[in-house]
C-alpha positions in Angstrom: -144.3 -68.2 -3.8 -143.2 -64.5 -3.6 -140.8 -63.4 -6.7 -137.9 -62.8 -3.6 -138.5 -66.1 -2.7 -138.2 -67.8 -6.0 -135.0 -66.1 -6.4 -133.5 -67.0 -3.3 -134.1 -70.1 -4.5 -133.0 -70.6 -7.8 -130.1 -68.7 -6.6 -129.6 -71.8 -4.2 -130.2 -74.1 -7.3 -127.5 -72.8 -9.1 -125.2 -72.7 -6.3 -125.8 -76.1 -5.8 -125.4 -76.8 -9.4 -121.9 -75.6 -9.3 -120.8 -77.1 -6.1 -121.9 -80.6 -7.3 -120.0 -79.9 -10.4 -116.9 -78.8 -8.4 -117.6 -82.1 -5.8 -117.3 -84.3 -9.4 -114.4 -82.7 -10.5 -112.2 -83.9 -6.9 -114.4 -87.3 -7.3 -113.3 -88.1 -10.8 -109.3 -87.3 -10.0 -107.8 -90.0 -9.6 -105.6 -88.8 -6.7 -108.2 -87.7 -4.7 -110.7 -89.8 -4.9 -109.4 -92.9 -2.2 -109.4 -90.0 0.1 -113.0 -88.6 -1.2 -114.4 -92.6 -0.5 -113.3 -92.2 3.2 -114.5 -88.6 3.9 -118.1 -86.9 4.3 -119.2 -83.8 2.5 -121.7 -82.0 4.2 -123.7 -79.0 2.5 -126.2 -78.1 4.8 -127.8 -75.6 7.3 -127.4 -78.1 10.1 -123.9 -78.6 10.1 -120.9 -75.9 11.9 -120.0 -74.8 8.6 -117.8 -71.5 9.0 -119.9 -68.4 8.5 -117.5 -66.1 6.1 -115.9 -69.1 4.6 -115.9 -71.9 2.4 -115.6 -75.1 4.4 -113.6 -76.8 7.4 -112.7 -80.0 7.7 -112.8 -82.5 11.0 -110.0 -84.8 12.2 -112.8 -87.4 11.9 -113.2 -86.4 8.2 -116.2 -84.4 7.8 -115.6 -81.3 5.3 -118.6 -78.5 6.6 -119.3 -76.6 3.4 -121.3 -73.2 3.8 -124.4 -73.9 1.5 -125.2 -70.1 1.4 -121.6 -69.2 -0.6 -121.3 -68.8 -4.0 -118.6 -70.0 -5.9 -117.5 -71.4 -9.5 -117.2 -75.1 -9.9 -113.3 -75.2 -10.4 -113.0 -72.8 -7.0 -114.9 -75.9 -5.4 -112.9 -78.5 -6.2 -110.0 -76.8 -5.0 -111.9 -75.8 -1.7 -112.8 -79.6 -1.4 -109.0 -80.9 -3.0 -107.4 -78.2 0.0 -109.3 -80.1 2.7 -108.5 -83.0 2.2 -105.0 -82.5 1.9 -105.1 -81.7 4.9 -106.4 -84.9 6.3 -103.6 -86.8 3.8 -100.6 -84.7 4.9 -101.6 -85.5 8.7 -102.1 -81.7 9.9 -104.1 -82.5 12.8 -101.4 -82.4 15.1 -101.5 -80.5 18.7 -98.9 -77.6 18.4 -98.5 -74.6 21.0 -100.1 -71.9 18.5 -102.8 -74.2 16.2 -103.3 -71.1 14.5 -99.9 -70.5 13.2 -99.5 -73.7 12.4 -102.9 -73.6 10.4 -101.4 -71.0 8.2 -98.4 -73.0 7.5 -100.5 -75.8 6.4 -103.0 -73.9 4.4 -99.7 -72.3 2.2 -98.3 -75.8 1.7 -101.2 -77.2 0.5 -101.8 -73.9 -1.8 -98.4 -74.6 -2.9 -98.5 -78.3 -3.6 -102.4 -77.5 -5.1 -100.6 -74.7 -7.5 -98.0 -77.0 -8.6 -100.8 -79.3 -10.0 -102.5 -77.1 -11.4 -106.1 -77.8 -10.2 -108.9 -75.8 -9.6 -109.2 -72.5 -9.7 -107.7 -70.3 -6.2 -110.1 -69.0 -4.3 -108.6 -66.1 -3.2 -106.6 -63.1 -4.8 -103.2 -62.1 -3.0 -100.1 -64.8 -4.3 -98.4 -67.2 -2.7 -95.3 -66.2 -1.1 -92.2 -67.9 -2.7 -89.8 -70.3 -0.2 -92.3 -72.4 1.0 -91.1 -76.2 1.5 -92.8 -78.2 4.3 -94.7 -76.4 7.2 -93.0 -78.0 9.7 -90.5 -75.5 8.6 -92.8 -73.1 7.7 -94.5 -73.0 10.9 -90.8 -72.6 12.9 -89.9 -69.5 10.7 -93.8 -67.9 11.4 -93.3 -68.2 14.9 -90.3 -65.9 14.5 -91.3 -63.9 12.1 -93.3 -60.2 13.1 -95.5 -59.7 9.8 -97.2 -62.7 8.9 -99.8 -61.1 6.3 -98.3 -62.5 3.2 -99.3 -66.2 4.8 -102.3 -65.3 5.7 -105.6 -65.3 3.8 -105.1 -68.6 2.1 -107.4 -71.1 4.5 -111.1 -72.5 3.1 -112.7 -71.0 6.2 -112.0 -67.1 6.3 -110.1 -64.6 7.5 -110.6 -65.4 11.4 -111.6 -68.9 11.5 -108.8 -72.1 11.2 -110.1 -74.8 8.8 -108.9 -77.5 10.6 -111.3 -78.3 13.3 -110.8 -80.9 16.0 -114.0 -83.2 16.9 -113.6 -84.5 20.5 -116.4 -87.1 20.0 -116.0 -89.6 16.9 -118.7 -89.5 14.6 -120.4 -93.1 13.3 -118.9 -94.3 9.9 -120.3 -97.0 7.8 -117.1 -99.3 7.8 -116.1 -99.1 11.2 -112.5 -99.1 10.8 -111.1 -95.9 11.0 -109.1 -94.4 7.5 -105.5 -93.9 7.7 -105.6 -90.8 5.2 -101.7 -90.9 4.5 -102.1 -94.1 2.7 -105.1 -93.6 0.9 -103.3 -90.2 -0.3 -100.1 -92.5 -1.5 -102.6 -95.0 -3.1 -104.2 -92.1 -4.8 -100.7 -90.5 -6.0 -99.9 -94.4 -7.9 -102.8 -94.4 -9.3 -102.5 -90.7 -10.4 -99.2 -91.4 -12.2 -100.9 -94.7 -13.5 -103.4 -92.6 -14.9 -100.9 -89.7 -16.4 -98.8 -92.7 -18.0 -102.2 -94.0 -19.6 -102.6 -90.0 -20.9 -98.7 -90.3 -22.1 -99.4 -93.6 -23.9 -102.7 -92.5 -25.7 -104.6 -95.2 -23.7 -106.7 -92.5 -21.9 -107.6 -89.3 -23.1 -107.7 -87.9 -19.6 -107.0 -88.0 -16.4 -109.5 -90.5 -14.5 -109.8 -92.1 -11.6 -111.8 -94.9 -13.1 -108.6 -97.6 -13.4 -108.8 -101.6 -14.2 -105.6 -104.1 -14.2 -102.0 -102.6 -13.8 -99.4 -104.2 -13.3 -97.9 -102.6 -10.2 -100.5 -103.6 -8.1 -100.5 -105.7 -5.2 -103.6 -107.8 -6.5 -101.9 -107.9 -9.9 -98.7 -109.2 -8.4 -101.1 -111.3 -6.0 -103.0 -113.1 -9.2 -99.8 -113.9 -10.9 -98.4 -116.0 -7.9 -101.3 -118.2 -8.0 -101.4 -119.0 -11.7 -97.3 -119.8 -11.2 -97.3 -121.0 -7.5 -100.4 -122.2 -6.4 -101.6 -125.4 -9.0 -104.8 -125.7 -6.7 -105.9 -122.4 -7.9 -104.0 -121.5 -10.9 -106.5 -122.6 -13.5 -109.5 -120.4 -11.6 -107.3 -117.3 -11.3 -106.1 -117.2 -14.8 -110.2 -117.4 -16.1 -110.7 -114.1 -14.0 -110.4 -110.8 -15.4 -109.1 -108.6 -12.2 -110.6 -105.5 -12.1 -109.8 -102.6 -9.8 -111.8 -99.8 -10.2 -112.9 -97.1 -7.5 -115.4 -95.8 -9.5 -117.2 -99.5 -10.2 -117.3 -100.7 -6.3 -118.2 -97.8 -5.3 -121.3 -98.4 -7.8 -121.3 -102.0 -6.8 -121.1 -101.1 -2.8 -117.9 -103.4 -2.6 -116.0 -102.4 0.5 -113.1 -105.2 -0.3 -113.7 -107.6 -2.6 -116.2 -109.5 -4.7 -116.9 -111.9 -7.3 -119.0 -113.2 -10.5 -118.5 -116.5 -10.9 -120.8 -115.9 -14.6 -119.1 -113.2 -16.1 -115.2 -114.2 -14.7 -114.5 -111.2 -13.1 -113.2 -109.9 -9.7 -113.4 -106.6 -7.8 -111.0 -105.4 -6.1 -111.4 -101.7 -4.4 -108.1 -100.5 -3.9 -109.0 -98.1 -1.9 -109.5 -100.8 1.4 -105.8 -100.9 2.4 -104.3 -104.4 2.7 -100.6 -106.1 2.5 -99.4 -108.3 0.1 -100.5 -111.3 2.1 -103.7 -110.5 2.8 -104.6 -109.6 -0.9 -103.8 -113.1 -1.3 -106.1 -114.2 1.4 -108.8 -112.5 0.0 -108.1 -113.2 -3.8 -108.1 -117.3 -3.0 -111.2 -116.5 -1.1 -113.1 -115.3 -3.8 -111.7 -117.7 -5.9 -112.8 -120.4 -3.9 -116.7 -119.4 -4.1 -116.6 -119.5 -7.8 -114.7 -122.8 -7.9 -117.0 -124.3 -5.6 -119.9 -123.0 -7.6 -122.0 -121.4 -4.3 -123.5 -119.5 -6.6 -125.4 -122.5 -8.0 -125.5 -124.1 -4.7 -127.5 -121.7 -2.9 -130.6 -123.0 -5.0 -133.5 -122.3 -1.9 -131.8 -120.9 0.5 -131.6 -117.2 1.3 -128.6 -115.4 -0.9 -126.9 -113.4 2.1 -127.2 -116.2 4.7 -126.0 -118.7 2.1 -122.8 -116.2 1.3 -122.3 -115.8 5.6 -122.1 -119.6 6.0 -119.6 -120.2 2.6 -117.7 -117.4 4.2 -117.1 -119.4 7.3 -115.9 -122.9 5.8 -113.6 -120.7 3.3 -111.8 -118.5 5.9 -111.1 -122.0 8.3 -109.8 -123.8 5.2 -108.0 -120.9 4.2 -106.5 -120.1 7.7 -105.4 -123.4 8.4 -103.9 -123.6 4.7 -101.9 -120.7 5.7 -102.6 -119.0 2.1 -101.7 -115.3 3.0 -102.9 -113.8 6.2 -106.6 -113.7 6.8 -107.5 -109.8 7.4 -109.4 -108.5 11.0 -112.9 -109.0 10.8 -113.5 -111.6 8.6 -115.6 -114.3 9.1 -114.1 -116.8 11.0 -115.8 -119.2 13.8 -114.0 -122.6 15.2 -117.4 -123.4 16.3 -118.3 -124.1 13.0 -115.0 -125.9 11.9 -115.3 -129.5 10.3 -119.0 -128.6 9.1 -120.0 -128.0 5.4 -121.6 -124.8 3.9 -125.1 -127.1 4.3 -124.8 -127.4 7.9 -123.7 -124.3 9.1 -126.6 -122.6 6.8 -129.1 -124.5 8.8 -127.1 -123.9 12.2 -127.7 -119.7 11.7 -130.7 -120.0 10.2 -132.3 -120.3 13.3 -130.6 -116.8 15.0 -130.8 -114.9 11.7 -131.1 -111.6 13.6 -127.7 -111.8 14.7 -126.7 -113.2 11.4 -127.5 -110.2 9.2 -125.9 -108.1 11.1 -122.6 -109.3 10.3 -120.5 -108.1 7.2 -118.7 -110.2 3.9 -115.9 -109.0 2.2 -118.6 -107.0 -0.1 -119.9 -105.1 3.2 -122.7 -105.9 6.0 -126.2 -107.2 4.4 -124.4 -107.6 1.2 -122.7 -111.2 -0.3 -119.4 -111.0 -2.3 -121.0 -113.5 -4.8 -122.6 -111.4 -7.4 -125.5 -112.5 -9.8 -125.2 -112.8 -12.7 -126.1 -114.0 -15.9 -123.5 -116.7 -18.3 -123.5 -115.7 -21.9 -125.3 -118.0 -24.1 -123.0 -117.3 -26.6 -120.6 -119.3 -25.5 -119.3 -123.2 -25.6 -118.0 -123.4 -22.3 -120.3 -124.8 -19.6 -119.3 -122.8 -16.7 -119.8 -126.2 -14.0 -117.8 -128.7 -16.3 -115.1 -125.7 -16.7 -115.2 -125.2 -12.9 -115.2 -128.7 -11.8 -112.0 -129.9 -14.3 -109.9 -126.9 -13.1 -110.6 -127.5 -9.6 -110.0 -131.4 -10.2 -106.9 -130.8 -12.1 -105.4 -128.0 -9.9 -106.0 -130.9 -7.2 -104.0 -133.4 -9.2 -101.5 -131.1 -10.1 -101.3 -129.4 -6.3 -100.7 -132.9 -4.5 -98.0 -134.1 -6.8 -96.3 -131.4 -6.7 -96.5 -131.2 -2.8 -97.8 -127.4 -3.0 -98.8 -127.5 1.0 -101.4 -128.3 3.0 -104.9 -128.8 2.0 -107.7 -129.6 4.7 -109.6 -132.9 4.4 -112.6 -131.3 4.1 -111.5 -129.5 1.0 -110.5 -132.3 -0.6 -113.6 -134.1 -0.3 -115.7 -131.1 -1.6 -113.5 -131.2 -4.8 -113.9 -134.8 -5.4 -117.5 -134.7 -4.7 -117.9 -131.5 -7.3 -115.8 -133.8 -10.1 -118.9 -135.8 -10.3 -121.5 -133.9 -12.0 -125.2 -133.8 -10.4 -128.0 -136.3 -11.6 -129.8 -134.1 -14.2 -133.5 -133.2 -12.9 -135.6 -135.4 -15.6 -133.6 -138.7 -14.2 -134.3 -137.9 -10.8 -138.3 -137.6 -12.1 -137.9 -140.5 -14.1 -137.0 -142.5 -10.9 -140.1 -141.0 -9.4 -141.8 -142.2 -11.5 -140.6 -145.9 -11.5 -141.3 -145.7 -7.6 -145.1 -145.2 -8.4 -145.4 -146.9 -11.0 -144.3 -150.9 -11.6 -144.0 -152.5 -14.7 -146.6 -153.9 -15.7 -145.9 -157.8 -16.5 -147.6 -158.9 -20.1 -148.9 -161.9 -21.1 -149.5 -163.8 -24.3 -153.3 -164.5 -24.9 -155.0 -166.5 -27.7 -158.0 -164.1 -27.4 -159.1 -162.2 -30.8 -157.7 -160.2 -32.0 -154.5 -162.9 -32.6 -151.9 -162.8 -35.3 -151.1 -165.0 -38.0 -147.9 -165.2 -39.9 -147.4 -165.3 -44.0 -145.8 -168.1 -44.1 -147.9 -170.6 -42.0 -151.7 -169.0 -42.3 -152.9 -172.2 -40.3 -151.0 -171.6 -37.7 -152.3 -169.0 -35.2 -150.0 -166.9 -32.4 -150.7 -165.3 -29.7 -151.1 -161.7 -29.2 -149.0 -159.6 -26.3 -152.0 -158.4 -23.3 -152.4 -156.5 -20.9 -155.0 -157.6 -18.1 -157.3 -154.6 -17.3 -157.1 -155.4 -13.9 -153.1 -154.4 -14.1 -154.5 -150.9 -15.5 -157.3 -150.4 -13.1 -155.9 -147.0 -11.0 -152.8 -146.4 -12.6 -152.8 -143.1 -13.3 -151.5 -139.9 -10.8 -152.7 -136.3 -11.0 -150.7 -132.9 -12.1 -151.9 -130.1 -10.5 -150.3 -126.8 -12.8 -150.0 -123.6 -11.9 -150.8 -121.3 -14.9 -150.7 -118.1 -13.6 -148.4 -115.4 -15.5 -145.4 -115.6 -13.5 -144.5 -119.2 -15.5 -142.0 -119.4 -17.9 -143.5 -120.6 -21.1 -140.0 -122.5 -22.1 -139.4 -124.3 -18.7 -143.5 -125.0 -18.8 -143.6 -127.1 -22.3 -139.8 -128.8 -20.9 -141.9 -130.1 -17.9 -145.1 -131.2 -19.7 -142.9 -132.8 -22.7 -141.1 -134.9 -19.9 -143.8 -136.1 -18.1 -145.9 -136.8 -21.1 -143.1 -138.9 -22.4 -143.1 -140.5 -18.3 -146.2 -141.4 -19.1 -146.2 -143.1 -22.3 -143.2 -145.7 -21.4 -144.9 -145.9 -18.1 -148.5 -147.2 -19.6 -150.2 -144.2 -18.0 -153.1 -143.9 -19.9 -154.6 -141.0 -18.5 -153.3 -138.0 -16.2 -156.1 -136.3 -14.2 -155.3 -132.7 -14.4 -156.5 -129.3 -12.2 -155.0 -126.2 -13.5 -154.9 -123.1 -10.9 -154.5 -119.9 -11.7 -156.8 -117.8 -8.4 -159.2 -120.3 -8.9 -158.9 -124.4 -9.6 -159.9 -125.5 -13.1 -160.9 -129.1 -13.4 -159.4 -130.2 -16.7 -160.5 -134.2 -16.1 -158.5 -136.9 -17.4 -156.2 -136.5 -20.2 -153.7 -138.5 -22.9 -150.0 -137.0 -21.4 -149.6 -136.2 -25.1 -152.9 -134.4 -25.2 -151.6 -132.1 -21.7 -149.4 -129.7 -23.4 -151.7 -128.7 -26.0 -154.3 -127.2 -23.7 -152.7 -125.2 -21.1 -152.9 -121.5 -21.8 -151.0 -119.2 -19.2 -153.3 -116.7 -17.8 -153.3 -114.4 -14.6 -150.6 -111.5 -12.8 -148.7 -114.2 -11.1 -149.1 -115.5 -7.4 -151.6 -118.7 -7.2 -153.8 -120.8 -4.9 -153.1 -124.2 -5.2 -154.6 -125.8 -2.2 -158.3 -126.0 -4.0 -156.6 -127.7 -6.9 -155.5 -130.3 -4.1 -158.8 -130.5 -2.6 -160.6 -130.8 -5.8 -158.3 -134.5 -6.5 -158.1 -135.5 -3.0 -162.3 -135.1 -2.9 -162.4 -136.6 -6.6 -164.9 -139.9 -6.5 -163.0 -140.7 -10.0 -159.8 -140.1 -8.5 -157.7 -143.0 -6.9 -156.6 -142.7 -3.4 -153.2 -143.9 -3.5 -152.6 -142.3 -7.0 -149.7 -139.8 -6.4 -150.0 -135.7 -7.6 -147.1 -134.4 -8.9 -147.2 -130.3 -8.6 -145.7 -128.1 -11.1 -145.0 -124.1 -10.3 -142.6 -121.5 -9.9 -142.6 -120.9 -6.1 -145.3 -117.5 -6.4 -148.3 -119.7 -4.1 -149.9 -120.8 -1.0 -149.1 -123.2 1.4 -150.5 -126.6 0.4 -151.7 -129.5 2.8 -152.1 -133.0 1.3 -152.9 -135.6 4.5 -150.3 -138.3 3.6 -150.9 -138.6 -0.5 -147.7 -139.3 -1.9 -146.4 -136.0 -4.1 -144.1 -133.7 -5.5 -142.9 -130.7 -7.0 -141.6 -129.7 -10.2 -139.6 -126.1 -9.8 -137.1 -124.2 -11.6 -134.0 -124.5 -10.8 -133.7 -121.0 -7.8 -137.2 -120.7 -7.1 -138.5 -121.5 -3.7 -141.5 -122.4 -1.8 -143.0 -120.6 0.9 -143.4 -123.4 2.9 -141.4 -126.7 3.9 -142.1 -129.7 1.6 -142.6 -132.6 2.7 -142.4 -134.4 -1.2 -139.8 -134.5 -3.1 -138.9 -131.3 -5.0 -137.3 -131.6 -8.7 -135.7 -128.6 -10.0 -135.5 -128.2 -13.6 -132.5 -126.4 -15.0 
């Protein structure tokens, strides 16, 4: 690269350096940055950028920066700050002389831009004192004969207006078109929000990086359930509210979302809704962590899961008449009646369609955030779950609260009853396969003989051989490297302990890793003490299946229970009785046909 060349460029690097810093300092404000979320900054050689100017701005909300213009940081954020004012003071307006009225606006935006004090002007004349509005403004230009003290104080240059209609609308992400004006007023409360915070010494600057206030509507709309709605009241008070345009914008959370683990809800307050249809969303959210979807997704795939809890919770939600559900929401009366279950397996088979469509978080994204529960703490997050709901159920019907749909009601009642934990459900596996074995007193050496009446003999408790002829089953293990160590000795100490009360005497066992290692017949207790996890992850089990089912040694109708984490082939067994031993969110590749056991 020629010196010229290398100039050019780092000349470009540094202008670039200074416009991004320029592009933070309008992004971190906290009145401009609702607006900022909404509108696109383009700095490149392909856009209509004005050629002796700055930038221009679209009706549609583009602002066209000239990427070969030098300027300091502070002049660019009050190139970027003037065009969007000019989208939030609604200046796209058709008027008989556009470029009159153009000046007008540009010196009321100066003016208003001066009287903040931000940025740094980019140009050098002064603004002309009397300016008001530029509706008034505009009316006195028209009259007036000199109108070079207005002039000069546009982003785009002497000759060029900066406000530039687009005839064709250009594609946005969300769809629904901005209304600037309120996005500008939700920018100015959370401005003076943020200027209070400065006041109080809770902030050291201004920042548009803002959590719970009370003045906002999803404040206001939190409060009225914990004192209005019993149903909910419990679940709301647990949740921190959290309104930050800095954090969903991070997060990618158009509306709303939610974390059932940590007890926190996003709101972006940048999405404009009413009073009633914050509610909607807030007992929306609220629902999927009371109903613990998070947990219940278990298989399934995470976004479908969210699309088909979305459903049931908007018709429950409509039909409770708990605020006013917002356009374009989920909402399907095919699917009314049906639970989450259902509807999952009813879209699962058009998933192309399916994906396409958009949760409260945004389209291919779920408003259920993962997330992780603190060990730290004493509260199990089911048992807290399932007594608020039960209680805020009590407390809503005797109270007479309003209407709650049957379908509802039966979820709740069915949540108060905690799930069968995983090693009873084995345990009754295991009693299915194996019967008790009946024993019998026998005379047969060696007897017993008590103390206190040596001539007496008594007979000893026996087991016929017969009765232990086949009774054992086979554990085929997957010990490649993506198994957890801890949820790998939980499953061998349970079955080992199976065994033992089950008179198993032996467990034939294969481990498979690429390849299937015979291990032969084992004492359960004896299992746990020789596995040794090996590999990258990702295992064949099928020839750990083949090596049993082909086994001379190995009963036919003795039962293989399968233990891995989900990372393996498809396996085939031609009518032997089996199952599988998971953890709890892992899934197979494949439809089983056993019974699968998840251990949490």
């Amino acid at each position: 690269m020629s010196k010229a060349k290398q100039r050019q460029k780092d000349m470009y690097d540094i202008a670039a350096q200074k416009f991004n810093k320029g592009y933070s300092l309008v992004d971190n404000h906290p009145l401009f940055y609702p607006l900022m979320q909404k509108a696109s900054v383009r700095r490149d050689e392909s856009n209509n950028y004005p050629e002796d100017g700055l930038a221009i701005v679209t009706n549609d909300g583009y602002i066209l920066c000239n990427p070969k213009r030098r300027a300091e940081p502070e002049q660019w954020a009050r190139v970027l700050a003037h065009c969007l004012l000019h989208l939030a003071m609604e200046h796209f307006q058709v008027k008989e002389q556009p470029a009159i009225w153009n000046m007008a606006c540009d010196c009321v935006v100066e003016k208003f831009l001066n009287d903040l004090k931000f940025g740094s002007p980019f140009y050098t004349t002064s603004l002309p004192a009397g300016i008001h509005d530029e509706e008034h403004l505009y009316l006195r230009l028209l009259e007036a004969s000199d109108k070079a003290p207005y002039s000069g104080f546009g982003t785009a240059g002497e000759k060029v207006q900066d406000i530039l209609f687009q005839n064709e609308s250009r594609y946005r992400r969300y769809g629904k078109a901005p209304i600037w004006s309120k996005l500008f007023a939700v920018g100015l409360s959370a401005a003076v929000r943020s200027a209070v915070s400065v006041a109080s010494g809770e902030q050291e600057t201004l920042s548009a990086s803002l959590t719970e206030s009370v003045n906002s509507k999803a404040y206001r709309a939190k409060q009225w359930f914990i004192s209005s709605y019993p149903l909910l009241g419990a679940i709301a008070a647990n949740f921190k509210l959290i309104e930050d345009y800095q954090i969903c914008q991070r997060m990618e959370i158009t509306i709303a979302a939610i974390s059932p683990a940590l007890s926190e809800i996003y709101i972006n307050p940048s999405y404009l809704l009413d009073a009633e249809e914050i509610r909607f969303v807030m007992a929306h959210e609220f629902l999927h962590a009371a109903l613990r979807h998070d947990s219940r997704q278990e298989w399934r795939d995470a976004y479908l899961w969210n699309v088909a809890c979305d459903y049931v919770i908007n018709q429950w939600l409509t039909e409770m008449e708990v605020g006013e559900r917002p356009d374009g929401l989920l909402y399907d009366e095919q699917f009314k009646g049906m639970n989450a279950e259902a509807i999952y397996d009813r879209i699962v088979t058009d998933m192309r369609t399916y994906r396409k469509l958009a949760t409260l978080r945004g389209v291919g994204l779920g408003d259920i955030l993962p997330g992780q529960h603190s060990s730290y703490t004493d509260v199990d997050l089911d048992a807290f779950y399932r007594r608020a709901l039960a209680q805020g159920l009590s407390y809503h019907q005797e109270q007479a609260r309003g209407y709650l749909p049957e379908g509802l009601i039966e979820e709740i009642r069915a949540l108060s009853h905690p799930p069968i934990p995983w090693d009873v459900e084995l345990a009754r596996w295991f009693d299915e396969q194996f019967t008790p074995i009946e024993k019998m007193r026998s005379y047969a050496r060696p007897s017993r003989r008590q103390s206190s009446t040596p001539d007496i003999p008594r007979p000893n408790w026996a087991v016929s051989q017969a009765a232990m002829d086949g009774r054992t089953f086979g554990v085929v293990l997957d010990t490649s490297g993506s198994m957890e160590r801890g949820l790998l000795a939980t499953a061998l100490g349970a079955i080992a302990s199976y065994s033992m009360t089950r008179d198993v005497p032996a467990v034939r066992v294969v481990f498979c890793d690429a390849e299937a290692y015979d291990g032969g017949y084992m004492r359960p207790e004896d299992i746990a003490g020789t596995v040794k996890i090996k590999g990258r992850g990702g295992t064949v089990l099928q020839p750990g299946i083949d090596l049993l089912e082909k086994a001379e040694d190995f009963p036919k109708e003795a039962p293989i229970l399968i233990i891995t984490d989900g990372y393996c082939d498809k396996v085939i067994l031609h009518g032997r009785e089996h199952a599988f031993l998971m953890p709890q969110g892992a899934n197979l590749p494949f439809v089983p046909k056993g019974k699968v056991f998840r251990m949490r």
